[in-house]
C-alpha positions as CSV (number, residue, x, y, z in Angstrom):
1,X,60.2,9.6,-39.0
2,X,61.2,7.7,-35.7
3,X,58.4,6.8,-33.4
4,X,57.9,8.2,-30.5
5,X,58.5,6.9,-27.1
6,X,55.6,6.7,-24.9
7,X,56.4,7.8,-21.6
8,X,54.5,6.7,-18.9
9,X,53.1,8.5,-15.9
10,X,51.9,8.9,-12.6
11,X,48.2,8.3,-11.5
12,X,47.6,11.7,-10.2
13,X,49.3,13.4,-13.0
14,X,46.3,14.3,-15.0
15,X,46.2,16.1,-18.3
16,X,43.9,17.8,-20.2
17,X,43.1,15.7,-23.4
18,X,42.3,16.9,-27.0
19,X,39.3,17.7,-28.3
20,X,37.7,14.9,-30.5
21,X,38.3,16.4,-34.0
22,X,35.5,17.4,-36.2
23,X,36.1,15.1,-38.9
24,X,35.5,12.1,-36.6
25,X,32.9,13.6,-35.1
26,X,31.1,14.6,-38.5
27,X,32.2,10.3,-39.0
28,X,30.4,9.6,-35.9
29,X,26.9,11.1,-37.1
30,X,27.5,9.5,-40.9
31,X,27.7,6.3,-38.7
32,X,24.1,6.2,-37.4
33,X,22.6,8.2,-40.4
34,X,24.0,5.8,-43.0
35,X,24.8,2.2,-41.4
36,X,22.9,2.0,-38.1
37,X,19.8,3.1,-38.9
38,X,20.1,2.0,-42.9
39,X,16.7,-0.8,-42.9
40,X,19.0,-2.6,-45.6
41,X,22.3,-3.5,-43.5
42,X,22.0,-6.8,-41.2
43,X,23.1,-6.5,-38.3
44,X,26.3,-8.0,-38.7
45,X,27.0,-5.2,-41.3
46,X,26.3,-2.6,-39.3
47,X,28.4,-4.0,-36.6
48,X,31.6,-4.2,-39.2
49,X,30.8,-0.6,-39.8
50,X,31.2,0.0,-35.9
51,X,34.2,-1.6,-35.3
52,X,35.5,0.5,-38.6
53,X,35.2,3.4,-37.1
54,X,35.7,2.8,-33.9
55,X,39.2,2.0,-35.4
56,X,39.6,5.2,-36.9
57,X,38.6,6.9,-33.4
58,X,41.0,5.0,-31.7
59,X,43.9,6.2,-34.1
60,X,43.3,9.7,-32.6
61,X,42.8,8.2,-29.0
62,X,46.6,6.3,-30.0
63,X,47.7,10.2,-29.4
64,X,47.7,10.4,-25.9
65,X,46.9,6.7,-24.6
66,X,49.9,5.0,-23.6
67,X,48.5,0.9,-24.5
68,X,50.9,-0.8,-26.3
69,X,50.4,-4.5,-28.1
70,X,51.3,-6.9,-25.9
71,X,50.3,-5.9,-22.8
72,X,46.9,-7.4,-21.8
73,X,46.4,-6.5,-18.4
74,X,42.7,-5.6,-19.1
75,X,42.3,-8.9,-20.5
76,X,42.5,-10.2,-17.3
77,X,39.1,-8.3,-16.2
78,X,35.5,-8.5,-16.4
79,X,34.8,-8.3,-20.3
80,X,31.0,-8.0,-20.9
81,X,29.6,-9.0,-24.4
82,X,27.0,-8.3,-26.5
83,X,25.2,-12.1,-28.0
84,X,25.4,-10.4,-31.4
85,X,29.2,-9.7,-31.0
86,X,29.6,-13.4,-29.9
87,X,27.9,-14.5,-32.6
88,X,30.2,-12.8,-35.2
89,X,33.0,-13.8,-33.4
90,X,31.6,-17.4,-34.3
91,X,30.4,-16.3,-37.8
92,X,34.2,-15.1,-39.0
93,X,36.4,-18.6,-38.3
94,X,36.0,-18.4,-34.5
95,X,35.6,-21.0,-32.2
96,X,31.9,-22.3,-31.7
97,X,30.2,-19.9,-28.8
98,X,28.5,-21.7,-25.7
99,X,24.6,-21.2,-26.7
100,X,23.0,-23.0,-24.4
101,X,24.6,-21.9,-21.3
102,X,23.2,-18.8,-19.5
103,X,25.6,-18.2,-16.8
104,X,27.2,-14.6,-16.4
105,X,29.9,-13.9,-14.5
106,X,31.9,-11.8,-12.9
107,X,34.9,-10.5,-10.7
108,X,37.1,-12.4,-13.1
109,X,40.8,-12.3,-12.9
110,X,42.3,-14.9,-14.8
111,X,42.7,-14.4,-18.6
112,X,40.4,-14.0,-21.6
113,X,40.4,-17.4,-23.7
114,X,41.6,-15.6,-27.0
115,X,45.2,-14.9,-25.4
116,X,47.5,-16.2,-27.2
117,X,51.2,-17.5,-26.1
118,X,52.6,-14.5,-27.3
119,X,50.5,-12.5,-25.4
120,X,48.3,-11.0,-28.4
121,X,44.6,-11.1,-29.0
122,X,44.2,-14.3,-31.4
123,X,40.5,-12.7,-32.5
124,X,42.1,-9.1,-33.1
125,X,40.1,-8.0,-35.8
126,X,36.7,-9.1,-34.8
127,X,37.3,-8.6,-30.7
128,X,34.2,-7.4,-28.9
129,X,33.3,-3.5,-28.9
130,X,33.9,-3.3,-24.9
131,X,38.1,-4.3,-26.1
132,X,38.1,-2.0,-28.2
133,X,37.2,1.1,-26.3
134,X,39.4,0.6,-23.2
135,X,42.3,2.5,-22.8
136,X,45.0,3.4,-20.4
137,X,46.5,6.7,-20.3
138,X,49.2,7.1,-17.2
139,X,51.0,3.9,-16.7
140,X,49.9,0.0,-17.5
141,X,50.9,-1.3,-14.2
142,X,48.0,0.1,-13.0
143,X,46.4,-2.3,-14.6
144,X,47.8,-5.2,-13.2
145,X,45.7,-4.7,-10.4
146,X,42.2,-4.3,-10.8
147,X,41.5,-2.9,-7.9
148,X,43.5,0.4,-8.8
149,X,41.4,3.2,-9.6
150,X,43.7,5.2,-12.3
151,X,43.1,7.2,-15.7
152,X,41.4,5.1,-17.8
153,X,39.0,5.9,-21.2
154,X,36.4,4.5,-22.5
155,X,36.3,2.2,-20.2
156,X,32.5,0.3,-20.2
157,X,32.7,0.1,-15.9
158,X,33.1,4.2,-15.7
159,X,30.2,4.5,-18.4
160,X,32.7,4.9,-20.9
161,X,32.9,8.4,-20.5
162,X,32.7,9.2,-24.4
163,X,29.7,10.3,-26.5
164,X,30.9,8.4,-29.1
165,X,31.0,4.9,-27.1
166,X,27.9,5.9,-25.2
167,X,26.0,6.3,-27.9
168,X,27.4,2.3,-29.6
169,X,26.6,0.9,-26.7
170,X,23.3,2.3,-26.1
171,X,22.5,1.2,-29.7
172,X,23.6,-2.0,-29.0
173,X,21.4,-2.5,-25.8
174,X,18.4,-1.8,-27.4
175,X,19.3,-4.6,-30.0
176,X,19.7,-6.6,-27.9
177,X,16.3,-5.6,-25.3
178,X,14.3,-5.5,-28.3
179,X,15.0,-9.3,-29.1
180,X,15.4,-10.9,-25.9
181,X,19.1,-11.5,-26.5
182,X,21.8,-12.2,-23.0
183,X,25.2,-9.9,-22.4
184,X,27.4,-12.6,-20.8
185,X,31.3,-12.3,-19.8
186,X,33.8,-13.5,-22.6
187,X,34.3,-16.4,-20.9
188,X,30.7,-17.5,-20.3
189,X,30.2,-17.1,-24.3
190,X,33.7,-19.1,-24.9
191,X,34.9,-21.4,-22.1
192,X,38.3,-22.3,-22.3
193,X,37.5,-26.3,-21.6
194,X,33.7,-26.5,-22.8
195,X,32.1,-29.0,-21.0
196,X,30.1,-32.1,-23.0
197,X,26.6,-31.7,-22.7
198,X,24.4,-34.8,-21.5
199,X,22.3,-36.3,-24.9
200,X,18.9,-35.2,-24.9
201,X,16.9,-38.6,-26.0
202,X,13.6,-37.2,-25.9
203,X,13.5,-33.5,-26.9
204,X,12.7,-31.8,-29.9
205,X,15.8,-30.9,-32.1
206,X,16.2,-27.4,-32.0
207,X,17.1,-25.4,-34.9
208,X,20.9,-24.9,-35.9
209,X,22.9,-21.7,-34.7
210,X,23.6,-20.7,-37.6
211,X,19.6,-21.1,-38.7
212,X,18.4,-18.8,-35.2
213,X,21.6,-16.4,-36.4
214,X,20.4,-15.6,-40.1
215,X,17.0,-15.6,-38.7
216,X,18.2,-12.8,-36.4
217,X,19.9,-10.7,-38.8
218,X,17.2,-10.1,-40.9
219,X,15.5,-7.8,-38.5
């Protein structure tokens, strides 16, 4: 079976979408009645469970989206993370997060530090849950300019716009509220050029990260 060409299309040429089949959405409620709210799963667990299915939504959003590997517009944007998803990042072979920073910024417009040369995202498979639920559906030049309002989905600026997404990142909030933990940009939690911290002679050593992280997870 040859693959279909995606053919992009005008901003203003707007078209209804499909409904979210039942299966996913039947998926969607084993999600929170099996992982999220399971008192056995850390927290880390549950969030591989997201990011499964949130894969398995995105096959059927694949239908009628018109994003394409490769093209990283959005990853020239704002790109708000959670301290947990940071911390995974860190956890799975990625590169050491800033912890003791607590800027957060925004109105960014240069790129995300996990583009590679070849364009690609180079932490794919563990990428933050606000990447994964972005999508473009009329053209991706759009895109190149941020300051384009076009048709967009799932996008965490609009309110994402889906019950499914919604309903992640509400959860993830209230993780986050209930234990005092920061959303910072990508590049807050991962500077490209980390700067040296001055020695600290005379405080207290703290405990590791990975210590305060398994100390998190249990709750």
């Amino acid at each position: 079976m040859q693959p279909v060409a995606i053919k992009f299309r005008d901003k203003r040429d707007i078209r209804p979408l499909p409904p979210i089949p039942d299966e996913l959405v039947a998926g969607m409620q084993e999600l929170f009645a099996t992982k999220i709210n399971s008192r056995s799963l850390t927290l880390f667990e549950k969030l591989e469970a997201v990011y499964a299915f949130t894969d398995r939504f995105n096959a059927f959003v694949a239908t009628f989206a018109v994003c394409q590997k490769g093209c990283n517009h959005c990853c020239q944007i704002d790109v708000q993370v959670s301290r947990i998803e940071a911390e995974y990042i860190t956890f799975k072979g990625g590169p050491q997060l800033d912890h003791q920073g607590e800027d957060r910024t925004t109105g960014h417009r240069t790129a995300c530090p996990f583009i590679g040369a070849d364009g690609g995202c180079t932490v794919y498979s563990t990428r933050p849950f606000n990447c994964r639920t972005f999508h473009t559906l009329d053209d991706p030049k759009y895109c190149a300019d941020g300051d384009v309002d076009h048709q967009v989905y799932g996008a965490a600026g609009k309110g994402y716009g889906v019950r499914f997404y919604q309903a992640i990142a509400a959860w993830l909030k209230d993780v986050h509220e209930s234990k005092g933990l920061p959303y910072r940009d990508i590049r807050d939690w991962f500077p490209a050029q980390p700067q040296a911290q001055p020695p600290m002679l005379t405080a207290k050593p703290k405990p590791s990260l990975m210590s305060r992280l398994m100390d998190r997870l249990k709750g």
